[in-house]
RODO-2510 file (C-alpha; in nm, 4 decimals, decimal comma):
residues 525
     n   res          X          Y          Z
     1     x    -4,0125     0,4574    -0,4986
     2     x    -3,7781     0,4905    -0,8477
     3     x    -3,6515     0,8038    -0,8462
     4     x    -3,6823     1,0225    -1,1283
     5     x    -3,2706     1,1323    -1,1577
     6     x    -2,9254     0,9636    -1,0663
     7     x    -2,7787     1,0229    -0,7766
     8     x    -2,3868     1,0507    -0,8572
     9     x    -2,1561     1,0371    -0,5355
    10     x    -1,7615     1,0412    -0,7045
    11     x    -1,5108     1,0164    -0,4574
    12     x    -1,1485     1,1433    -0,5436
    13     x    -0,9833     0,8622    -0,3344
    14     x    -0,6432     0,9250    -0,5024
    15     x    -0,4460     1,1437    -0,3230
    16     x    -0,4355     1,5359    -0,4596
    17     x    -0,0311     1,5617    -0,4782
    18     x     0,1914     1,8530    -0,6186
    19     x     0,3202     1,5906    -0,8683
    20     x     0,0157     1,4204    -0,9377
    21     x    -0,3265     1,5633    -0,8640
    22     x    -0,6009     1,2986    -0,9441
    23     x    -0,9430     1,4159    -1,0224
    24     x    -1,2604     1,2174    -1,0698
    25     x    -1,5290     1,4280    -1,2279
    26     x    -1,8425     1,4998    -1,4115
    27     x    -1,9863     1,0842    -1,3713
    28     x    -2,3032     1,0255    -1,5223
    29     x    -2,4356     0,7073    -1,6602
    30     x    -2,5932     0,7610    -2,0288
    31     x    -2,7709     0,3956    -2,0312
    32     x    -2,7856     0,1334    -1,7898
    33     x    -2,4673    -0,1025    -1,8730
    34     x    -2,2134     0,2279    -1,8960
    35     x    -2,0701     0,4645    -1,6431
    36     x    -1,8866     0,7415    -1,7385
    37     x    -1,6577     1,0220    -1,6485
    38     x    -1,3660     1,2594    -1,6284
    39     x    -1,0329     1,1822    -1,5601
    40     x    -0,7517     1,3593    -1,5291
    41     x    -0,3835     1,3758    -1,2924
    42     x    -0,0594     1,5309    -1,3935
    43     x     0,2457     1,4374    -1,4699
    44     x     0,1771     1,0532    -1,6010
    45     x     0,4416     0,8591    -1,8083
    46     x     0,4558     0,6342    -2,0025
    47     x     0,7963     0,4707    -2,1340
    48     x     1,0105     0,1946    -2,3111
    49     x     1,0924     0,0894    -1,8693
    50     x     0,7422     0,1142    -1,7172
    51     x     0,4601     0,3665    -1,6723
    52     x     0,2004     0,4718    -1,4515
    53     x    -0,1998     0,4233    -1,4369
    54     x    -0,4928     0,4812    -1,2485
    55     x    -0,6981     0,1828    -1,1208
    56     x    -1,0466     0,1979    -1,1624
    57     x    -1,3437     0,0434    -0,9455
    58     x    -1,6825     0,1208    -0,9324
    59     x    -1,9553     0,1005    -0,6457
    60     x    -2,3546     0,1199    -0,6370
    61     x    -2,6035     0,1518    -0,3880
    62     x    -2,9754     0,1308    -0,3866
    63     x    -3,1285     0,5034    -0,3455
    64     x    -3,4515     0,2830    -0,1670
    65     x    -3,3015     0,2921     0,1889
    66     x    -2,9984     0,0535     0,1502
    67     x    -2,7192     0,1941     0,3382
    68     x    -2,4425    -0,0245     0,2087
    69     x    -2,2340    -0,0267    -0,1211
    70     x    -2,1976    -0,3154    -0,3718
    71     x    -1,8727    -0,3982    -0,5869
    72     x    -1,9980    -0,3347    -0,9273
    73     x    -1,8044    -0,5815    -1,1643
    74     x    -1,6885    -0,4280    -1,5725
    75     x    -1,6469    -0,6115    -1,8810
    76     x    -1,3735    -0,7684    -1,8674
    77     x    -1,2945    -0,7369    -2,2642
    78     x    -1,0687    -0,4330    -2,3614
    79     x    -1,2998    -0,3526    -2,6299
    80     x    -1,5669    -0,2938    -2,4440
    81     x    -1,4331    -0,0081    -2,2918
    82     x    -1,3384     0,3345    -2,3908
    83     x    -1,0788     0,6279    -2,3275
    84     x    -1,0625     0,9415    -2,5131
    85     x    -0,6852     1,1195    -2,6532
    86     x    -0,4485     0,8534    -2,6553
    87     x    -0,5372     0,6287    -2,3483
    88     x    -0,5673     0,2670    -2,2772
    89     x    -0,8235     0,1043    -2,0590
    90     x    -0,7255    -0,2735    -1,9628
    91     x    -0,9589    -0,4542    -1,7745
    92     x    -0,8840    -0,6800    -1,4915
    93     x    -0,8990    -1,0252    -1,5750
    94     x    -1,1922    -1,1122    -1,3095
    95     x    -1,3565    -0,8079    -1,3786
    96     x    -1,2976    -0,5952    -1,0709
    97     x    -1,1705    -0,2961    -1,2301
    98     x    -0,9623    -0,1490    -1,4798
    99     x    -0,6628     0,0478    -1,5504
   100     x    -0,6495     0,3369    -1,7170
   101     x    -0,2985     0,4465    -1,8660
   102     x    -0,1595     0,6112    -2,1894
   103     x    -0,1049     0,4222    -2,4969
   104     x     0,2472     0,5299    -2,6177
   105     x     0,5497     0,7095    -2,4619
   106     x     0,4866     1,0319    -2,2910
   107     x     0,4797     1,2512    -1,9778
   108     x     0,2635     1,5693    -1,8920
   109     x    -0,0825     1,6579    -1,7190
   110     x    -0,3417     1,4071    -1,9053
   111     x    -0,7114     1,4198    -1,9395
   112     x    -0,9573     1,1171    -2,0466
   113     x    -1,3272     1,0845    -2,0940
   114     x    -1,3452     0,7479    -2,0148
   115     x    -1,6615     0,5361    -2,0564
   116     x    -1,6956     0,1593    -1,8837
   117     x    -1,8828    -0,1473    -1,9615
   118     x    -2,0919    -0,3078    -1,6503
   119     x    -2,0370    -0,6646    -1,6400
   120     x    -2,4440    -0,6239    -1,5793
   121     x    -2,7571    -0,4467    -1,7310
   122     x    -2,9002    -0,2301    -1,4815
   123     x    -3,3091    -0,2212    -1,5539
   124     x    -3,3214     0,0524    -1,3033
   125     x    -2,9940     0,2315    -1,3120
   126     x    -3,1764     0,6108    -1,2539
   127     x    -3,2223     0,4338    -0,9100
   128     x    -2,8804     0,3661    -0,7964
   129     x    -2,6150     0,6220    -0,6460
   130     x    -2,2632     0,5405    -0,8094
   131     x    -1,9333     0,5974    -0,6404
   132     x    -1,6165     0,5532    -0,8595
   133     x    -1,2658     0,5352    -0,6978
   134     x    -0,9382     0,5838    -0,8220
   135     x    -0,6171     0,4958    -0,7022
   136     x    -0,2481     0,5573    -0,8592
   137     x    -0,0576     0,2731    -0,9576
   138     x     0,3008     0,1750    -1,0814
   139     x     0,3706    -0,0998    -1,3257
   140     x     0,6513    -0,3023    -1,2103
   141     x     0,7405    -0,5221    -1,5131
   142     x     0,9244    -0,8802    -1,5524
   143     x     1,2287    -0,9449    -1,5154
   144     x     1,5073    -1,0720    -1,3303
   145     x     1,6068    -0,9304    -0,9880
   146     x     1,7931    -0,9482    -0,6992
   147     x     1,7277    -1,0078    -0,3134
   148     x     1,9574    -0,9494    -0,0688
   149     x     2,2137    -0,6814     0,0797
   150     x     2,5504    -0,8611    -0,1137
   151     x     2,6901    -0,8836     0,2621
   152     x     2,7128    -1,1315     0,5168
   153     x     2,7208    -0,9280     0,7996
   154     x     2,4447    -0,8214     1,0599
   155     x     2,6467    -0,4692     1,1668
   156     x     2,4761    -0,2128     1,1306
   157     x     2,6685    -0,0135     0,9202
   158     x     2,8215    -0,2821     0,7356
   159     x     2,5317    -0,5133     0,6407
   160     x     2,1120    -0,5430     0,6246
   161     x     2,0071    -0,7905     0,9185
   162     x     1,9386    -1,0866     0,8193
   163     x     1,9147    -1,0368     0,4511
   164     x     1,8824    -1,2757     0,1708
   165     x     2,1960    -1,4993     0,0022
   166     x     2,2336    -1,8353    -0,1540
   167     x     2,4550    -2,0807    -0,0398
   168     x     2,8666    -1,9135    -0,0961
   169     x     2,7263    -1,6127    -0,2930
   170     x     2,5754    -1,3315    -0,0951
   171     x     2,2777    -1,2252    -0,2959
   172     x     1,9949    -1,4380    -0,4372
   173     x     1,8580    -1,3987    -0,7773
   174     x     1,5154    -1,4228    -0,8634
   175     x     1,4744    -1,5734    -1,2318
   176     x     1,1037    -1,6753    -1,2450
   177     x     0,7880    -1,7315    -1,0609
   178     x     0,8877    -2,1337    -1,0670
   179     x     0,8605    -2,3109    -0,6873
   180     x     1,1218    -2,2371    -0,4423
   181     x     1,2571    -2,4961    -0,1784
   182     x     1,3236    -2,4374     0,1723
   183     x     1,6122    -2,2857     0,3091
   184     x     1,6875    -2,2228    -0,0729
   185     x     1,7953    -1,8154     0,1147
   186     x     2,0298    -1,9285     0,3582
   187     x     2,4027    -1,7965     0,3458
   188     x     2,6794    -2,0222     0,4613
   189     x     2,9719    -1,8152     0,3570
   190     x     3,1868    -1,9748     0,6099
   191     x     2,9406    -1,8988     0,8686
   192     x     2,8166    -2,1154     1,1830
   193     x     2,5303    -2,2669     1,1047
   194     x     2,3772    -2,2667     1,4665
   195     x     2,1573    -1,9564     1,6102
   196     x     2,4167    -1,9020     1,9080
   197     x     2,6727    -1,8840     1,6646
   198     x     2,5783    -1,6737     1,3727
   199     x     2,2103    -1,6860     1,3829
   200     x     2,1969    -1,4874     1,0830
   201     x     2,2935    -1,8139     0,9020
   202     x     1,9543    -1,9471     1,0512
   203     x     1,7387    -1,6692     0,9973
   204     x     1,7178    -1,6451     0,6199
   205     x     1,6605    -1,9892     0,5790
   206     x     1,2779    -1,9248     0,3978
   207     x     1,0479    -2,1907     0,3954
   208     x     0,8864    -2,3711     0,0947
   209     x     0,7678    -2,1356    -0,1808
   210     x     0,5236    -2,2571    -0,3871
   211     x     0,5276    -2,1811    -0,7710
   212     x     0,1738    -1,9433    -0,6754
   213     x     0,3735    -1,7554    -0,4097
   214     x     0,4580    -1,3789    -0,5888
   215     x     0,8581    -1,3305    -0,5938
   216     x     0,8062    -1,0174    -0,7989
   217     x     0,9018    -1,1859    -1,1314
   218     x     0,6024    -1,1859    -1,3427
   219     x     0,4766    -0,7937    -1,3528
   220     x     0,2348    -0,6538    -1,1342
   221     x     0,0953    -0,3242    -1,0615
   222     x     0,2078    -0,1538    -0,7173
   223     x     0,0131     0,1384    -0,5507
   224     x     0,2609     0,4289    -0,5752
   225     x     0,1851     0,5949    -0,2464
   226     x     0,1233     0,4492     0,0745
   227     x    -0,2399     0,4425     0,2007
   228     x    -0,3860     0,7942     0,2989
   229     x    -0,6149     0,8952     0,5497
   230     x    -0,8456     1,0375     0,2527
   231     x    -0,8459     0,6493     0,1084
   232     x    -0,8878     0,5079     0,4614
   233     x    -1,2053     0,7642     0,5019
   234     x    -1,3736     0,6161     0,1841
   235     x    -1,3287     0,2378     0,3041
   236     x    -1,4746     0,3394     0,6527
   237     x    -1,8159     0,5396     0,4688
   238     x    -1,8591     0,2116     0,2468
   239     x    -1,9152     0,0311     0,5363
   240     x    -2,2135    -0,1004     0,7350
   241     x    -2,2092    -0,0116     1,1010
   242     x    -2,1011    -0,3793     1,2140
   243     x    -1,8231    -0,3702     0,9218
   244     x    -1,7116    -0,0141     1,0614
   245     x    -1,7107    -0,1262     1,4308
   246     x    -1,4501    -0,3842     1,3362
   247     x    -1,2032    -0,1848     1,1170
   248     x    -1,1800     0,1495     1,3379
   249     x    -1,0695     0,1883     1,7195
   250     x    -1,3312     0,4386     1,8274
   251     x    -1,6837     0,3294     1,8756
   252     x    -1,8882     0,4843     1,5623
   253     x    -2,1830     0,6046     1,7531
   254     x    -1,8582     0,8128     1,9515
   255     x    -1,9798     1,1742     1,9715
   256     x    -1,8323     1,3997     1,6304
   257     x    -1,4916     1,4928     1,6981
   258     x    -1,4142     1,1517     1,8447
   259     x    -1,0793     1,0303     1,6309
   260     x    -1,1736     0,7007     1,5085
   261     x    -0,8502     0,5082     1,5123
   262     x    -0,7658     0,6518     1,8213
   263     x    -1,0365     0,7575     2,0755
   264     x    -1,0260     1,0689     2,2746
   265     x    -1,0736     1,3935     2,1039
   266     x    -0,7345     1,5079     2,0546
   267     x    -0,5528     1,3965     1,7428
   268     x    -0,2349     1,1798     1,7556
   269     x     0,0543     1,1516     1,5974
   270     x    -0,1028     1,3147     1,2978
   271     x    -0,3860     1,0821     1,2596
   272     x    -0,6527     1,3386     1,1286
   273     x    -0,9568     1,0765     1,0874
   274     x    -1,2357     1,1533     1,3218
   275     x    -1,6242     1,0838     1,3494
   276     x    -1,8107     1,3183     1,1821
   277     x    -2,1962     1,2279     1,1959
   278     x    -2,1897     0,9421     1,4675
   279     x    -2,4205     0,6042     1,4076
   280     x    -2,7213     0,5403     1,5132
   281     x    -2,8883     0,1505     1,5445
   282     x    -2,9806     0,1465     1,1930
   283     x    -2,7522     0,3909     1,0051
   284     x    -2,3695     0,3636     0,9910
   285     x    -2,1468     0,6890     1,1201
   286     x    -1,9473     0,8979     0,8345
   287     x    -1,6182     0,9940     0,9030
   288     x    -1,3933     1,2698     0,7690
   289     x    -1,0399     1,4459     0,8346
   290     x    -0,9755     1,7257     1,0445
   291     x    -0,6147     1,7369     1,1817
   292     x    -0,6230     2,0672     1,3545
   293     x    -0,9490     1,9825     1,5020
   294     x    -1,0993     2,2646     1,4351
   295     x    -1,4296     2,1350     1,2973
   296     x    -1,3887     2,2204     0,9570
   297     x    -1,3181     1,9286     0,7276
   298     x    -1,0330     1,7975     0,4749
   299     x    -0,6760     1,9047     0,6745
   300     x    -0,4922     1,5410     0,6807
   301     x    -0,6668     1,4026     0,4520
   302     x    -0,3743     1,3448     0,2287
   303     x    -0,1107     1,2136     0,4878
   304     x    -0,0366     0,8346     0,4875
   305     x    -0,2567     0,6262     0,7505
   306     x    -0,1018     0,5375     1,0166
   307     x    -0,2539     0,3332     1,3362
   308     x    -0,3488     0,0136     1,1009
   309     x    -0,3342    -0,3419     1,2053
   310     x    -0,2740    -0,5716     0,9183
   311     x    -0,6514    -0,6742     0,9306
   312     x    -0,7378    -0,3129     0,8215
   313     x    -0,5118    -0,3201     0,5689
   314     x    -0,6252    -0,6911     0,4496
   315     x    -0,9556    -0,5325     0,4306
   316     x    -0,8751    -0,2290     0,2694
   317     x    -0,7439    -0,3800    -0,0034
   318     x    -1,0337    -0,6760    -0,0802
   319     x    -1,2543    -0,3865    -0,0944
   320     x    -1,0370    -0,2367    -0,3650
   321     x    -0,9802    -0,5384    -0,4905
   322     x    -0,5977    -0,5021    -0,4856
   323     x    -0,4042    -0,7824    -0,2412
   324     x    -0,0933    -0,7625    -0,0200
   325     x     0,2249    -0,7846    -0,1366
   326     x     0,5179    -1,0300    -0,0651
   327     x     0,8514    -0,9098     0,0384
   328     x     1,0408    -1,0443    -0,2568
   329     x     0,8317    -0,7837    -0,4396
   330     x     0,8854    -0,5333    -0,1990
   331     x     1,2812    -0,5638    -0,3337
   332     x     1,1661    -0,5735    -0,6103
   333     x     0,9783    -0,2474    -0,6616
   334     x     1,2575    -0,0848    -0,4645
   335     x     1,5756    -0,2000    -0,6257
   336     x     1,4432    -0,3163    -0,9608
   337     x     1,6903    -0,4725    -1,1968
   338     x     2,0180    -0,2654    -1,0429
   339     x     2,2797    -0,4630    -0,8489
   340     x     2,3038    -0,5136    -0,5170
   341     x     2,4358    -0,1935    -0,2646
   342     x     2,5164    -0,3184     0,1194
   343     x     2,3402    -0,0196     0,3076
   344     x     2,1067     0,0601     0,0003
   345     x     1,7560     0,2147     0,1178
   346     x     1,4479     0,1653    -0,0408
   347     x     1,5263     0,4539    -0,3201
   348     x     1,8059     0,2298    -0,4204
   349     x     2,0672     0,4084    -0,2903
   350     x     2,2980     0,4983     0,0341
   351     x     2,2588     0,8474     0,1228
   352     x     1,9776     0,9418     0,3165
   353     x     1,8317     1,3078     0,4388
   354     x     1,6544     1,3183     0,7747
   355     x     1,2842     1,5177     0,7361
   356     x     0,9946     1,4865     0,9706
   357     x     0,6853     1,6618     1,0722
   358     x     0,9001     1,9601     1,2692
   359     x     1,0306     2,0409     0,9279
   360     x     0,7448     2,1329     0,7653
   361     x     0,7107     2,4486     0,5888
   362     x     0,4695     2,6767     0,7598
   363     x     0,1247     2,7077     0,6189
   364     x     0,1620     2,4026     0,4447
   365     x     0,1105     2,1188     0,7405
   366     x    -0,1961     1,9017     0,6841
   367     x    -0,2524     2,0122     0,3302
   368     x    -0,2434     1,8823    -0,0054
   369     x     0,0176     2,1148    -0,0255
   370     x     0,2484     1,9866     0,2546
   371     x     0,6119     1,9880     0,1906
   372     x     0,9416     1,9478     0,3656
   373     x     1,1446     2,2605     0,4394
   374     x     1,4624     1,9918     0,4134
   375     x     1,6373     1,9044     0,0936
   376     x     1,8184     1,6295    -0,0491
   377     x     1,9774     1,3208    -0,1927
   378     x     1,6586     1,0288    -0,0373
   379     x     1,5112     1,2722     0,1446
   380     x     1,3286     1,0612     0,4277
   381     x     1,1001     1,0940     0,6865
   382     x     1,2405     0,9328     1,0026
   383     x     1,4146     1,0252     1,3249
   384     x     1,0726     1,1586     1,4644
   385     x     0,9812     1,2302     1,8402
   386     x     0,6574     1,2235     2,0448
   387     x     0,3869     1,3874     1,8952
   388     x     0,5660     1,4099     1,5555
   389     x     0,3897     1,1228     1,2532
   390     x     0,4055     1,0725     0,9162
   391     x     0,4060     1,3161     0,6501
   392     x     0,1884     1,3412     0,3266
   393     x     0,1907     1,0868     0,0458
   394     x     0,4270     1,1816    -0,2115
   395     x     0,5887     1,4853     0,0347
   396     x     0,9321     1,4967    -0,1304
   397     x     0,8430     1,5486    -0,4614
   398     x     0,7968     1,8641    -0,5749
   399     x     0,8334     2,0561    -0,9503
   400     x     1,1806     2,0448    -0,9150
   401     x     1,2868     1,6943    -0,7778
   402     x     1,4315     1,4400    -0,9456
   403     x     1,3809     1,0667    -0,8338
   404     x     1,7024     1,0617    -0,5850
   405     x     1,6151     1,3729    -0,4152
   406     x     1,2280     1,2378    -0,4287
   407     x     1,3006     0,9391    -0,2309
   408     x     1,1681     0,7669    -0,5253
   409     x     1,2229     0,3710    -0,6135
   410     x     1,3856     0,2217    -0,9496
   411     x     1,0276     0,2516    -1,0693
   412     x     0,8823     0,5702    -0,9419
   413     x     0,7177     0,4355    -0,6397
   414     x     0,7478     0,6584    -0,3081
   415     x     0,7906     0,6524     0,0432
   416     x     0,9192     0,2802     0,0076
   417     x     1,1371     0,3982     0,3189
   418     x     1,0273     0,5688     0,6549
   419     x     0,7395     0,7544     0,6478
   420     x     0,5483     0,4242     0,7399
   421     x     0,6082     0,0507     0,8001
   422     x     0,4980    -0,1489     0,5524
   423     x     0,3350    -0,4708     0,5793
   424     x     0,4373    -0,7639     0,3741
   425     x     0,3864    -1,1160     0,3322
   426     x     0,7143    -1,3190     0,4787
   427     x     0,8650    -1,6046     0,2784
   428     x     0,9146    -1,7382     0,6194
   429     x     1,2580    -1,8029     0,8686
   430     x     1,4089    -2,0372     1,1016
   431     x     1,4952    -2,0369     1,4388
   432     x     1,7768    -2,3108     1,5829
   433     x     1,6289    -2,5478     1,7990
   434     x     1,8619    -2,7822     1,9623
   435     x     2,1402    -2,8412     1,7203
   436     x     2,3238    -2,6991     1,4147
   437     x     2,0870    -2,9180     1,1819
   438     x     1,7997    -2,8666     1,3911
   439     x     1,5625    -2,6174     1,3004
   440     x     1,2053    -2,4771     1,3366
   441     x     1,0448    -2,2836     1,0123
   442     x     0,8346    -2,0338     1,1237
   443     x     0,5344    -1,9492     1,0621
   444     x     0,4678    -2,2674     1,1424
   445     x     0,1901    -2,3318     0,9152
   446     x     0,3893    -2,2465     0,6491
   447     x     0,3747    -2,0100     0,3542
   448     x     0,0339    -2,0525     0,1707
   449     x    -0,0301    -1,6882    -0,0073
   450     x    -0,0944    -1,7520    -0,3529
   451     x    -0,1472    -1,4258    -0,4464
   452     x    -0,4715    -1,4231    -0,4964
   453     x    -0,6475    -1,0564    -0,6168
   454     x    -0,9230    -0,9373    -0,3913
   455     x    -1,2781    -0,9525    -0,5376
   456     x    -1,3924    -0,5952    -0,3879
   457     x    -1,6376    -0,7612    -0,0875
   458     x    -1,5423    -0,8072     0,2613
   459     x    -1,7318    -0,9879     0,4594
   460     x    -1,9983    -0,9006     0,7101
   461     x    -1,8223    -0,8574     0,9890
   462     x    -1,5798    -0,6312     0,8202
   463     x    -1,2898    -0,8729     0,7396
   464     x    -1,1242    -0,9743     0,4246
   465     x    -1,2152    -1,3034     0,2673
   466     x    -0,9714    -1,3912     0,0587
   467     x    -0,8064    -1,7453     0,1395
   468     x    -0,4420    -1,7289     0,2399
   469     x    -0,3665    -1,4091     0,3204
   470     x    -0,2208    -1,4646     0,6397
   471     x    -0,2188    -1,2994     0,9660
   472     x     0,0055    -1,0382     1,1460
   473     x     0,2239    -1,3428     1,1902
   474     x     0,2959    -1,4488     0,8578
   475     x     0,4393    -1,1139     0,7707
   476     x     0,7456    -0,8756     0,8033
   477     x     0,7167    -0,4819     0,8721
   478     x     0,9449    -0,3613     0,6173
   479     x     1,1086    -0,0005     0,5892
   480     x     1,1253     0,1668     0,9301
   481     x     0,8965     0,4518     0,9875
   482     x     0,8828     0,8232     1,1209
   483     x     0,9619     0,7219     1,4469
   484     x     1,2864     0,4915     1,3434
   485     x     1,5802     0,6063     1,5378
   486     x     1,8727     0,8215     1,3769
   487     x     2,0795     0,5437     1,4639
   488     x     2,3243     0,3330     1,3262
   489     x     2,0193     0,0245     1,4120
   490     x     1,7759     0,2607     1,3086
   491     x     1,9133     0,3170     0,9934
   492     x     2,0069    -0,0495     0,9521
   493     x     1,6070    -0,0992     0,9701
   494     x     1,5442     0,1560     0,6913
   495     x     1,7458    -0,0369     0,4086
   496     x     1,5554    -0,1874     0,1483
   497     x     1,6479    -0,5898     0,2251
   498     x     1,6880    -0,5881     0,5867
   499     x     1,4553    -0,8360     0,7598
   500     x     1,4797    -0,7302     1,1323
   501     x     1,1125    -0,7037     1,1833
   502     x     1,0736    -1,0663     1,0494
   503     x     1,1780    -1,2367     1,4304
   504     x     0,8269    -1,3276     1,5357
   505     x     0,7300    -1,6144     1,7194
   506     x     0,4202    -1,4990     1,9159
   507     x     0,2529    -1,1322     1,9032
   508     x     0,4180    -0,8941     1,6092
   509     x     0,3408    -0,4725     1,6399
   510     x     0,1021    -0,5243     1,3227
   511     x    -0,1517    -0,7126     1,5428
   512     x    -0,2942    -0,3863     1,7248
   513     x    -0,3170    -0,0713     1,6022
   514     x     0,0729     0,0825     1,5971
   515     x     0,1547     0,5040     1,5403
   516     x     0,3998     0,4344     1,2882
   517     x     0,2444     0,1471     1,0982
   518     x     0,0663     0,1758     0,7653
   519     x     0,0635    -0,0367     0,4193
   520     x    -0,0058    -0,0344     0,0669
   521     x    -0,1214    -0,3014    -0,2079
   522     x    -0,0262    -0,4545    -0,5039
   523     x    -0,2442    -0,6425    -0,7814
   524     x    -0,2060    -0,8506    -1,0833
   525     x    -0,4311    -0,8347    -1,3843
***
């Protein structure tokens, strides 16, 4: 039976930060090809280097019983849409979504009335319940850029392992999106070229790049914060009870109070994300946050999400229609277009400050509120011990931070270092196999990801279903995370071109569900 109003469920899936604060608000839909609504976050930019924006993407779902969400597809012609005081709305180019940033230099607390175009006419819109997500972004722009440490030396302490050169010089340069050949990374540099020798000589040899594979070139749009728990929570309500059986650990007809990606009823490692009305055969279970587990809802919602395998995170980011990114773009959004630094972390820079979840100031753990008692130059959250995790997106940047001391990248992206692993797409390595010209590429299927955008459906089973996106072992864990050493390897690990993680010829961490393992995405228009 029609009803006779609309049913409007928003869902803030942006985190609510001290610097940042996204809000989602008063949605209504005045005819049935337009959605509209409130937005608003604090402190946006926009200048002459690069800017921030929100990305926008909408979701419908019969009110006559259905129990699952649909992708709802926009206009994709700029004109079509609109955004009140100064903002910009550009669609993506298949439709998915759009971004919503300002329209001319600027920083402060913003607010938009923004209305959207649906790419369809809705006959009987007043019968649909609407969701409509946002999630911060960072434009990275073109340009020219630089991979590598500028060593040749696996030390820690002296070098990155196993970081990126070109032939004599000890850095590569990335000049354009055109095709790059095989072993085009490897270092000589006087070096053996046989893994007994110097295997780092081997290592960076990359396979074939095609001209489709991302190097971070051409501009694309990063998420700013790492995936949260809140985010995670949104994906896992979307979902049919099949698709949620797949993408947590915890059965979801578990009784309420089970923690989903975890089992057992006692949280870990500051995983907050528990069942909160469990399944039944025909209706999927909702899940929600509660860190202290005290039965009241929302603490941990805003820490990053640890305990995902990369097919969550494939997943996750199809249904936002967002993709993975590659690890040539992972340099990039960390170092942008400064020169190389041997040691340099992920904030572009060598001095680092050890935080973690012992530090926190008290009153303030698991809230949107949660902040370091620890100050200082790439503040960092590493160094952790058992029953310690990963801190909230955004921790270390306060009212009073600037971007060293908010472990911030060239661009304004955070927690690029420790905190959580992140998952990337490899451009491949070697390993010696017999003689000093005899090598194996690995993966051994080679390097397909064409960076293809995700199209906001998964498929029924749960699963992404975007072609050539990889596995667990076509990528690299990039980073380190809360529970990286304070070591001279650990630290090693935590600099922004070191490709440790990327030895891998059978299982990788990535492939089960891992305590200090978490991700973000990336998109193009």
């Amino acid at each position: 039976m029609k009803k006779s109003f609309i049913s409007l469920i928003f869902i803030i899936v942006a985190q609510l930060l001290i610097a940042n604060n996204v809000r989602i608000s008063s949605v209504t839909t005045p005819d049935n090809q337009h959605i509209q609504f409130l937005l608003e976050w604090d402190n946006s930019w926009y200048t002459s280097t690069n800017y921030d924006a929100i990305w926008i993407f909408v979701k419908g779902q019969d009110c006559s019983g259905a129990t699952t969400w649909e992708h709802l597809n926009v206009s994709t012609l700029a004109g079509n849409h609109t955004a009140t005081g100064g903002f910009y709305v550009e669609p993506a180019t298949d439709g998915t979504g759009v971004f919503v940033r300002r329209n001319a230099n600027g920083f402060g607390n913003v607010s938009t009335t923004v209305t959207l175009a649906l790419s369809t006419t809705y006959a009987d819109y007043t019968s649909l319940n609407w969701q409509v997500f946002g999630i911060e972004m960072v434009w990275i722009p073109q340009g020219t850029f630089y991979v590598g440490d500028g060593t040749n030396n696996n030390t820690a302490g002296v070098g990155s392992a196993y970081s990126f050169g070109q032939g004599v010089s000890s850095y590569y340069t990335i000049t354009s999106e055109n095709a790059i050949a095989a072993s085009a990374f490897y270092i000589s540099k006087g070096l053996a070229d046989c893994w007994g020798s110097d295997y780092r000589a081997a290592v960076t040899r990359n396979s074939a790049l095609s001209a489709s594979f991302p190097k971070g070139y051409a501009g694309f749009y990063s998420m700013k914060y790492e995936i949260s728990q809140a985010q995670y929570v949104a994906f896992i309500n979307d979902l049919s009870l099949v698709q949620q059986g797949n993408r947590i650990f915890a059965s979801p007809s578990s009784p309420v109070g089970t923690y989903a990606l975890t089992g057992g009823t006692t949280a870990q490692n500051r995983n907050s994300i528990v069942i909160k009305a469990s399944a039944t055969p025909t209706v999927p279970a909702i899940v929600d946050c509660d860190l202290n587990q005290d039965g009241i809802y929302g603490d941990g919602s805003d820490i990053a999400c640890n305990f995902l395998k990369y097919e969550d995170i494939l997943a996750y980011l199809d249904w936002a229609a967002l993709r993975p990114m590659t690890e040539l773009e992972y340099e990039k959004v960390c170092r942008g277009t400064s020169a190389v630094q041997p040691n340099e972390y992920g904030f572009s820079g060598t001095s680092i400050t050890l935080t973690n979840s012992t530090n926190l100031v008290a009153g303030t753990e698991g809230t949107s509120a949660e902040v370091s008692s620890i100050e200082g130059v790439g503040l960092c959250n590493f160094g952790g011990s058992p029953g310690t995790g990963p801190l909230r997106c955004g921790f270390a940047a306060t009212n009073t931070t600037v971007r060293s001391t908010a472990g911030a990248t060239y661009y304004g992206v955070m927690e690029m270092t420790g905190n959580l692993w992140e998952q990337s797409i490899q451009v491949g390595w070697t390993y010696y196999s017999g003689g000093c010209s005899s090598y194996t590429y690995y993966p051994t299927t080679g390097v397909t990801f064409s960076g293809l955008n995700g199209n906001g459906t998964i498929d029924i089973n749960g699963n992404a279903d975007v072609a050539n996106w990889g596995n667990s072992l076509t990528t690299i864990l990039k980073g380190g995370g809360w529970n990286t050493p304070n070591t001279a390897a650990g630290l090693q690990q935590l600099q922004l071109s070191d490709r440790t993680k990327v030895l891998n010829t059978g299982t990788y961490p990535n492939n089960s569900r891992n305590n200090e393992i978490g991700g973000r995405g990336v998109r193009k228009l």
